[in-house]
C-alpha positions as CSV (number, residue, x, y, z in Angstrom):
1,X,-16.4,17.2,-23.0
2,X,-18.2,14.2,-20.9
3,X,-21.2,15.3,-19.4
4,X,-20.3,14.0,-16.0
5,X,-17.9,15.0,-13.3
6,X,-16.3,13.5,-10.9
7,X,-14.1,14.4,-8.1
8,X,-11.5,12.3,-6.3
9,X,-10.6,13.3,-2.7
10,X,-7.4,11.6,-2.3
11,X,-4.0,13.1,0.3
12,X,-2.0,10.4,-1.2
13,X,-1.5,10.8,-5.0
14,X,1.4,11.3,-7.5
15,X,4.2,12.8,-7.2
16,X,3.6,11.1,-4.3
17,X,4.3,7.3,-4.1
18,X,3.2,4.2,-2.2
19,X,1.0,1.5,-1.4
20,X,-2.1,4.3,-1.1
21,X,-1.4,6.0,-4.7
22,X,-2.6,3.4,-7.3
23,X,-6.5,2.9,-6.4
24,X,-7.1,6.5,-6.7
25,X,-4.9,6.6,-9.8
26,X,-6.1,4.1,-11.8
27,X,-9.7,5.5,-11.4
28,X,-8.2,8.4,-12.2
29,X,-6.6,7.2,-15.7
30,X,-9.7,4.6,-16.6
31,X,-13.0,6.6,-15.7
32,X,-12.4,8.8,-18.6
33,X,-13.5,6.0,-20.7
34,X,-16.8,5.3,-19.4
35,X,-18.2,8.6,-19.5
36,X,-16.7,11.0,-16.5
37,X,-14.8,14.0,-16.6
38,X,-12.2,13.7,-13.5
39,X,-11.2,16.1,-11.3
40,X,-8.6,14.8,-8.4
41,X,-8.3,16.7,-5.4
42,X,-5.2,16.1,-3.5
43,X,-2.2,17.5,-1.0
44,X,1.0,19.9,-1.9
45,X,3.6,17.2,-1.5
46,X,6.0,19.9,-0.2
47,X,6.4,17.9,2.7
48,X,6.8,14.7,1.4
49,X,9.8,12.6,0.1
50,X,8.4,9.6,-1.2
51,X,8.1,10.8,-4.5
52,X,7.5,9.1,-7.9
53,X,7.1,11.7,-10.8
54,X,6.9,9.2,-13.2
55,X,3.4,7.9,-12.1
56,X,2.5,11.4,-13.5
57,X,2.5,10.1,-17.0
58,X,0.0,7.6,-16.7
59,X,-2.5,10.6,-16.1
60,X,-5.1,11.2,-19.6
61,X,-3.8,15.2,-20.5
62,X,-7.5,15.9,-19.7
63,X,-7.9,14.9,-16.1
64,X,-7.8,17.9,-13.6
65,X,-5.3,17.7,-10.9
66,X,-5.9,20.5,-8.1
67,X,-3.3,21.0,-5.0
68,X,-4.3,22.4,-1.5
69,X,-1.6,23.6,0.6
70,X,-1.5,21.6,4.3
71,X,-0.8,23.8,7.3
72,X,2.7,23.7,8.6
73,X,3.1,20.6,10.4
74,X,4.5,19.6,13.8
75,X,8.9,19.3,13.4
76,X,9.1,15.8,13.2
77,X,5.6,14.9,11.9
78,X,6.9,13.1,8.7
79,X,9.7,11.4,9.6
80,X,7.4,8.5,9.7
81,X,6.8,8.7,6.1
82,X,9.7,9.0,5.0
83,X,11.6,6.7,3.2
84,X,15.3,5.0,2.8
85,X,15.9,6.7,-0.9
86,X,19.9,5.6,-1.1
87,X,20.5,2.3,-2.0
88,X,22.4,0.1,0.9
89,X,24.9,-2.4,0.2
90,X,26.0,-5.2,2.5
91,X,29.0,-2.7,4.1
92,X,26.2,-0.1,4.6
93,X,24.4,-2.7,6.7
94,X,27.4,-3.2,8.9
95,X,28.1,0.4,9.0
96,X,24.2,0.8,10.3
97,X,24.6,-1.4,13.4
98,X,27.4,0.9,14.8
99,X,26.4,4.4,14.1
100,X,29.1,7.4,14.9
101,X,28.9,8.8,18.4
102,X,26.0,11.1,18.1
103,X,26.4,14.7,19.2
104,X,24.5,16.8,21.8
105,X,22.4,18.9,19.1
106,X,21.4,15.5,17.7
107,X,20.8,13.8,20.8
108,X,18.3,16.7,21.6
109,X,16.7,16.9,17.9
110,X,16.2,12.8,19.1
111,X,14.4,13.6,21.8
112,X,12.4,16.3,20.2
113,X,11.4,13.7,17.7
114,X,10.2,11.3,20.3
115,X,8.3,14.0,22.4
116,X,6.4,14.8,19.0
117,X,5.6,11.4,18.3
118,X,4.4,10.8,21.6
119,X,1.7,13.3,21.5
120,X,0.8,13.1,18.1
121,X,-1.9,10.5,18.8
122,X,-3.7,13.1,21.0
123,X,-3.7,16.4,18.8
124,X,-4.0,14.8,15.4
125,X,-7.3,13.2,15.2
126,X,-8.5,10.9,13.2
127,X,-5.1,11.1,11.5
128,X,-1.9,13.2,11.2
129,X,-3.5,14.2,7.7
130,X,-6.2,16.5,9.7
131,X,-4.0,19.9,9.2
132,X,-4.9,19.8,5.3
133,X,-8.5,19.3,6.0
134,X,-8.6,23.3,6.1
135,X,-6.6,23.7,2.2
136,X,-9.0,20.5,0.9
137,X,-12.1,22.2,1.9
138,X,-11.5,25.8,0.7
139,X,-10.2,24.6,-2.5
140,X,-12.6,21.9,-2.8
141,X,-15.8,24.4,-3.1
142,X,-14.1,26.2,-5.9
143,X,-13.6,23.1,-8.0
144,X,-17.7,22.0,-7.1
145,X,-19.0,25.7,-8.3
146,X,-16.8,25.6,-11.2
147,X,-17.0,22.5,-12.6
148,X,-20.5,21.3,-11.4
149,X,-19.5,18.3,-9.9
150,X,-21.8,15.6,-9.8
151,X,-20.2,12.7,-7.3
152,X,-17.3,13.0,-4.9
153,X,-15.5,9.9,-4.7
154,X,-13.3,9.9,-1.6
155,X,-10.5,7.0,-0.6
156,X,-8.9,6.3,2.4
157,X,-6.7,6.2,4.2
158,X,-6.2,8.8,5.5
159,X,-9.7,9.4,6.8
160,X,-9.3,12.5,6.5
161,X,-10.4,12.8,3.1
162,X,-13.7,10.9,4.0
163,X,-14.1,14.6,6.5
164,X,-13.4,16.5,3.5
165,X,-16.1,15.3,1.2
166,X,-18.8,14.6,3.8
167,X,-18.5,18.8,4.3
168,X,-18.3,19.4,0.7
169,X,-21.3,17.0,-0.2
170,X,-23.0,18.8,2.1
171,X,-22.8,22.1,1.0
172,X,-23.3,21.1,-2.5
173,X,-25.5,18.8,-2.5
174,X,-24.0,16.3,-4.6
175,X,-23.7,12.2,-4.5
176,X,-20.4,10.9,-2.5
177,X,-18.7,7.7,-2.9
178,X,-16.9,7.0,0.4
179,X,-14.3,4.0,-0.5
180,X,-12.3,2.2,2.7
181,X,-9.3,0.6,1.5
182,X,-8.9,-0.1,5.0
183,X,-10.8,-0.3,8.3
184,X,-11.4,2.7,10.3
185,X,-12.1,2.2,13.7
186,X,-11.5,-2.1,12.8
187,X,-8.1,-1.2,11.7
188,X,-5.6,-3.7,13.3
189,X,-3.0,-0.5,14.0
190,X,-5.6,2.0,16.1
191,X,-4.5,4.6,18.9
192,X,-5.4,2.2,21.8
193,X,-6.4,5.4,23.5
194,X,-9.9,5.2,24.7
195,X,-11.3,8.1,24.3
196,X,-9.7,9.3,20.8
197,X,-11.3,5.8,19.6
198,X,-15.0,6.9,21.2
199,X,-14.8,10.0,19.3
200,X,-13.3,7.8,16.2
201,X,-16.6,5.8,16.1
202,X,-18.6,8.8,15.9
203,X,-16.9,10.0,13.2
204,X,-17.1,6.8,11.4
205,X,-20.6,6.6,11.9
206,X,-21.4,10.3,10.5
207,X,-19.8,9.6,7.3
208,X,-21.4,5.5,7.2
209,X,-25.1,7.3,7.3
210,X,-24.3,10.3,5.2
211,X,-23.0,8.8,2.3
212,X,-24.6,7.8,-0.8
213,X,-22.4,4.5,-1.3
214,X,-19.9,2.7,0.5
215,X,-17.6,0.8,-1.3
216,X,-14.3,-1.4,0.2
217,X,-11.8,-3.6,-1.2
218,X,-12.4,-7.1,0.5
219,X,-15.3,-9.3,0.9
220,X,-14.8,-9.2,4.8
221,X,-14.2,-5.8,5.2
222,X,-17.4,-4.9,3.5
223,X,-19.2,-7.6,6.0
224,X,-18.0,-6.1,9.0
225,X,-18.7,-2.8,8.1
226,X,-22.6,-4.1,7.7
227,X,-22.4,-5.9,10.9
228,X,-21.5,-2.5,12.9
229,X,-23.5,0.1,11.1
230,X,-26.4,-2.1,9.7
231,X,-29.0,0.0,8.4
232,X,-26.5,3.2,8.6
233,X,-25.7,2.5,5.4
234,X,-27.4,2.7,2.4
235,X,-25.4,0.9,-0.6
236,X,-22.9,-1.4,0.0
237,X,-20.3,-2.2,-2.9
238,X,-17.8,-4.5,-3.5
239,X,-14.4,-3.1,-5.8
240,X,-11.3,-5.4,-5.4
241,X,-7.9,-3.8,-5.8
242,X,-6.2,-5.1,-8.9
243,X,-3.3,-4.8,-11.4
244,X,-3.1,-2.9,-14.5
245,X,-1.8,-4.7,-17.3
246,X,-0.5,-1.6,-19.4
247,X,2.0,-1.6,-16.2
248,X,3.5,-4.4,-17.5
249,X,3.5,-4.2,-21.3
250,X,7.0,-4.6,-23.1
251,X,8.1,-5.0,-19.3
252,X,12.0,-5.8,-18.9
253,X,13.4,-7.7,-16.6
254,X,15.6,-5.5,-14.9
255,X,18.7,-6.7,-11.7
256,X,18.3,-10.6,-12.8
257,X,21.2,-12.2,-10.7
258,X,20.8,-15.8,-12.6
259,X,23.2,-17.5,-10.5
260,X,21.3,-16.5,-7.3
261,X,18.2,-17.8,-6.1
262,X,16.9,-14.1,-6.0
263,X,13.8,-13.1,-4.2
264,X,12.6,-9.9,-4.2
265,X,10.0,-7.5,-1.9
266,X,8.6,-4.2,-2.7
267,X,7.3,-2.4,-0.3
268,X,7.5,-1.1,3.4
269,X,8.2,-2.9,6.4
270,X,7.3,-2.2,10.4
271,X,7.3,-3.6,13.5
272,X,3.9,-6.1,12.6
273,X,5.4,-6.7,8.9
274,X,9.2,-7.2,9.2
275,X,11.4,-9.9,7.5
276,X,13.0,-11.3,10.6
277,X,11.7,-15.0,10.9
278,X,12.1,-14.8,7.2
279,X,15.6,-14.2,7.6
280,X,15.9,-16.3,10.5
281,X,14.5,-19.6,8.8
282,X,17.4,-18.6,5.9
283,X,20.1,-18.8,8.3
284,X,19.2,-21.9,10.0
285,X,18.5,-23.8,6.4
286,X,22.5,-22.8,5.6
287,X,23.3,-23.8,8.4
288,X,21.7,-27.1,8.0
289,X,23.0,-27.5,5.0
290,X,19.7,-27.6,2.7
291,X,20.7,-24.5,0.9
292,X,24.1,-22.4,-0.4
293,X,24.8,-19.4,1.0
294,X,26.5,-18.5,-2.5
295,X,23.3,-19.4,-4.1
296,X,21.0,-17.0,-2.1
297,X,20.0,-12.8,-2.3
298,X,17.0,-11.0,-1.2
299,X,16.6,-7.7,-2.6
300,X,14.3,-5.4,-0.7
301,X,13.1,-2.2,-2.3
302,X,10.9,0.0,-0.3
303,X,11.4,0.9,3.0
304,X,13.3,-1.5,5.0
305,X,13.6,0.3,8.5
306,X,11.7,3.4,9.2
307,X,14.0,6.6,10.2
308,X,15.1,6.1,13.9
309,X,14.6,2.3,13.8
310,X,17.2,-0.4,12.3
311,X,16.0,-3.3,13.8
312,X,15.7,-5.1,10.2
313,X,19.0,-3.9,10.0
314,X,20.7,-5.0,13.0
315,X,19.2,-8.7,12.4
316,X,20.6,-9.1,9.3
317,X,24.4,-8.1,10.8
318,X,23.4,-10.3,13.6
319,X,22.7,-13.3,11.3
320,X,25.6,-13.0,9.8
321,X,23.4,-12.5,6.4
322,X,25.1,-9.2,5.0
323,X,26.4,-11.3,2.0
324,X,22.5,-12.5,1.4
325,X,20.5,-9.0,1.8
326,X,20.1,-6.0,-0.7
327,X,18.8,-3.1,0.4
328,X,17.3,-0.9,-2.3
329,X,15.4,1.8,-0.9
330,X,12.8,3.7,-3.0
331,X,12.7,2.9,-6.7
332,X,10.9,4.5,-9.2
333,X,7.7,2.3,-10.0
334,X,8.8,1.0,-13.5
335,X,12.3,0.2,-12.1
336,X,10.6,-1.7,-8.9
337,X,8.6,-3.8,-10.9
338,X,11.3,-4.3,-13.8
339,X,13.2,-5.6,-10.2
340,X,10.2,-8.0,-9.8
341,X,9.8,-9.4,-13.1
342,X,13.6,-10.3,-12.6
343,X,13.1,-11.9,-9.4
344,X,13.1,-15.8,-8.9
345,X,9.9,-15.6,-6.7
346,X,8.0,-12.6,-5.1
347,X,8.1,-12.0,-1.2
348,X,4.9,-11.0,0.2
349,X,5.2,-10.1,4.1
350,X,1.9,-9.8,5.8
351,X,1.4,-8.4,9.6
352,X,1.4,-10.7,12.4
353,X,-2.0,-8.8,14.0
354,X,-4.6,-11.9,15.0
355,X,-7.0,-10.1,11.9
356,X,-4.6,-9.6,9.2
357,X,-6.3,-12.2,7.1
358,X,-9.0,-9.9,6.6
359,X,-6.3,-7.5,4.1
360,X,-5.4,-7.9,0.9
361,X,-2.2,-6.5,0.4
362,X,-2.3,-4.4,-3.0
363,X,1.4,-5.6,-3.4
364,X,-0.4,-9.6,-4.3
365,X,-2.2,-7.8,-7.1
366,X,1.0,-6.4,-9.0
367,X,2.6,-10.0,-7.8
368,X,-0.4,-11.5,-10.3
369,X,0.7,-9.6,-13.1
370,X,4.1,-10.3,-13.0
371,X,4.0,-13.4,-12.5
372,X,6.3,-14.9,-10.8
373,X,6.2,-17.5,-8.0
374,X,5.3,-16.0,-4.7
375,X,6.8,-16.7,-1.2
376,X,4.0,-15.4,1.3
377,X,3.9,-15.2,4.6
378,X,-0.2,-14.7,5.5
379,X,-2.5,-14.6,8.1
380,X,-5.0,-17.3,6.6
381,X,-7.6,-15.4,4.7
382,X,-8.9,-13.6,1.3
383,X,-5.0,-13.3,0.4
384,X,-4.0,-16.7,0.8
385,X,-7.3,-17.7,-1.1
386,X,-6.4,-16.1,-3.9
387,X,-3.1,-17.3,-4.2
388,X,-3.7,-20.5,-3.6
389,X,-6.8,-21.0,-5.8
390,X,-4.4,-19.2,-8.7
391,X,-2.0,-21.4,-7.8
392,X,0.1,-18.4,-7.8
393,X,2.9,-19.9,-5.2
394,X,3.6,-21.3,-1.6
395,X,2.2,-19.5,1.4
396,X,3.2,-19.9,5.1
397,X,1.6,-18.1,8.3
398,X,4.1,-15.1,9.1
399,X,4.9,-16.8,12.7
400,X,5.4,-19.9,12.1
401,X,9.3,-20.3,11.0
402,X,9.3,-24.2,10.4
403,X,5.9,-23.4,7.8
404,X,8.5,-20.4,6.3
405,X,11.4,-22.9,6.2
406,X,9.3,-25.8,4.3
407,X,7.4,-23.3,1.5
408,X,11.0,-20.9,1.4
409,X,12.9,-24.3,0.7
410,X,10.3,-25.9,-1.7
411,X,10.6,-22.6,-4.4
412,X,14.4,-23.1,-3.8
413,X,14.9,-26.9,-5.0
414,X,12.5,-25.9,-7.3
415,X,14.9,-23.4,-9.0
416,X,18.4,-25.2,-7.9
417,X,16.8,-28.2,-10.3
418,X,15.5,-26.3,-13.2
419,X,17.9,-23.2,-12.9
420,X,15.2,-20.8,-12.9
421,X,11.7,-20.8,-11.2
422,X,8.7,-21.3,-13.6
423,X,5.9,-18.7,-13.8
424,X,3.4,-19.6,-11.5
425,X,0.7,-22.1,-13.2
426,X,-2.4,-19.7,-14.6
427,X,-4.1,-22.1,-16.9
428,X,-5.7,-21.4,-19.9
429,X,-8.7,-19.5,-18.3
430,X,-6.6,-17.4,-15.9
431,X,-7.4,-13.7,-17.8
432,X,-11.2,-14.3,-17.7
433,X,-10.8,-15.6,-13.8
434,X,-8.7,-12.4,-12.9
435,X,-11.0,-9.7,-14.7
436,X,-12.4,-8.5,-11.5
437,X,-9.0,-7.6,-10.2
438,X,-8.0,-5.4,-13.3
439,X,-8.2,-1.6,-12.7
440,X,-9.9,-0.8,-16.1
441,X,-12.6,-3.4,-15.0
442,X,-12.7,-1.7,-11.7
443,X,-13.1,1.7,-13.1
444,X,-15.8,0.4,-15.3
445,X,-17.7,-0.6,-11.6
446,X,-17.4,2.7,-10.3
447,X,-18.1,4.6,-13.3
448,X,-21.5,2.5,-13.2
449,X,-22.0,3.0,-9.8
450,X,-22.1,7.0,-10.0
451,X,-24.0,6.6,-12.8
452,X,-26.8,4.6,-10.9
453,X,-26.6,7.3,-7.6
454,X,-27.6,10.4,-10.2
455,X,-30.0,8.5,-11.8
């Protein structure tokens, strides 16, 4: 046995899927090797249905996986999270736009549904996580006394888990690692309601000046969090997302359409990251007659429209596009990326918010290791950067629909010439350029940076 221990806060971790899952882990499967013994602290995904068992397997046999139970939640309260899971063909599209008259007992469970969402924002505080705070906390002293737990290493989102260590470092006594993969109370989707945000800041600020080390996943986030809390804080690190390359080791090619121009995204979309101008700017080139329709798919795997919404949906019956659009819904995460590395290029949909340029969405960092040629539609900032000083494809703001039409077109005469798009140009020193962004190299950062805080 190492002589170190760490334990991961994290809500979000296998079974579990999503955006959230692979920071925590990846540190997870890599600290082992510089010296840790890891201990993850995580949710009962009873109430979840964005599952992927298989990330399971990436898990060393001897890291520690404990479950705390989260109180029963408000009816409703998931729905959010929840994702498409059957695959959609282009009938199913059509079928979506006119749905069967509903019934009374459906109409009310609507309404119920829309009640609860409404006054979520002003019971569940700083997030709709809160109600396992309880479970994490009970559970989370018995893994401290037993296993003598040297550093808590907690990630967010949710917040929630940032509440969780900050009481348990307290009461043990132990370092903590408080890791942002997002803003807080800078986040570009807050409540907007001014008094939750108030008590927000002070939250914020309580666990920016109790822990040992801060550490965030872009350059600008970990600016702006100096500029607002200043001397608050007392280390600052920087630890990029990334890609693992044993993810894509021996990896197939899977849903390759050769005769289509086939681009593929994987992920979720919302209202401030939807493919509409996407789709629009397709429509209008086949109608100008710069591409063939018979030539053109999008796949999307992910969540397309969120329960109760289809307007991703109704745009693609309205654009006549049913012929053009796959929708996938969740894949397992080998099967999704198989689906990339088959692709033509890679779609990466950023939000529309005036600061999205300050994110980097994980989903570029698996883009870099498959590479393929990516479409992205980008607030200027760290995102773009990267791919365009990787030459890693063509990148157009999200709201601009002539800038979508030019770089969309550009990959497409690209592959109607050649009959496939080329990887995206690397050069020789591409693995030693891209080392910071590789979770092993990651793990390696944080490992150290434990080490440093118990001296």
């Amino acid at each position: 046995m190492k002589a170190k221990n760490v334990l991961i806060i994290c809500y979000i971790f296998p079974p579990i899927g999503g955006g959230g899952v692979p920071r925590p882990l990846k540190m997870a499967k890599y600290l082992g090797e510089f010296g840790w013994n890891v201990h993850v602290l995580t949710v009962d995904p009873t109430y979840h249905a964005t599952l992927d068992p298989s990330l399971l397997a990436q898990l060393p046999k001897d890291v520690s996986v404990y479950r705390a139970k989260e109180l029963p939640v408000l009816p409703g309260r998931g729905a959010s999270a929840q994702a498409q899971t059957k695959p959609a063909t282009a009938s199913a599209v059509k079928e979506a736009a006119t749905p069967p008259r509903a019934s009374l007992k459906s109409v009310l469970k609507q309404q119920l549904f829309q009640f609860l969402k409404g006054i979520k924002p002003y019971l569940l505080i700083p997030d709709d996580q809160i109600l396992w705070l309880p479970g994490a906390i009970r559970l989370g002293r018995e893994i401290i006394r037993r296993e003598q737990i040297d550093v808590i290493f907690s990630t967010s989102g949710p917040v929630t888990n940032h509440l969780v260590a900050r009481q348990l470092a307290h009461e043990a006594g132990c370092k903590w690692v408080a890791d942002f993969r997002d803003p807080w109370t800078q986040n570009m989707h807050n409540s907007g309601i001014a008094w939750r945000e108030r008590l927000e800041e002070r939250m914020e600020a309580r666990v920016m000046a109790d822990a040992d080390a801060i550490t965030t996943v872009t350059a600008t986030f970990a600016e702006n969090f100096r500029k607002k809390h200043g001397n608050r804080i007392k280390r600052m690190e920087l630890i990029y997302n990334g890609f693992d390359q044993a993810d894509f080791a021996d990896l197939q090619p899977s849903q390759a359409v050769p005769e289509k121009f086939h681009a593929v995204y994987a992920g979720i979309l919302y209202q401030k990251r939807n493919p509409r101008l996407l789709l629009q700017a397709i429509r209008e080139l086949i109608d100008e007659g710069q591409i063939d329709p018979d030539d053109v798919l999008l796949s999307f795997a992910g969540v397309f429209d969120y329960p109760g919404y289809s307007e991703n949906r109704d745009c693609v019956e309205r654009l006549g596009l049913g012929e053009q659009v796959r929708v996938l819904g969740n894949l397992p995460h080998q099967q999704a990326l198989g689906l990339m590395k088959g692709a033509d290029a890679l779609l990466l949909i950023g939000d529309v918010s005036a600061d999205a340029g300050a994110y980097i969405p994980g989903k570029l960092y698996e883009y870099m290791g498959i590479g393929k040629p990516i479409l992205a539609l980008n607030k200027a900032g760290e995102a773009t950067e990267i791919i365009q000083q990787f030459r890693l494809g063509q990148v157009a703001d999200p709201e601009d629909k002539d800038a979508i039409k030019l770089a969309y077109l550009d990959l497409y005469r690209e592959w109607k010439e050649k009959g496939e798009t080329q990887d995206a140009e690397r050069g020789t020193d591409f693995a030693e350029r891209v080392k910071r962004y590789e979770r092993r190299e990651q793990a390696r950062q944080l490992a150290q940076l434990m080490d440093e805080l118990i001296g």
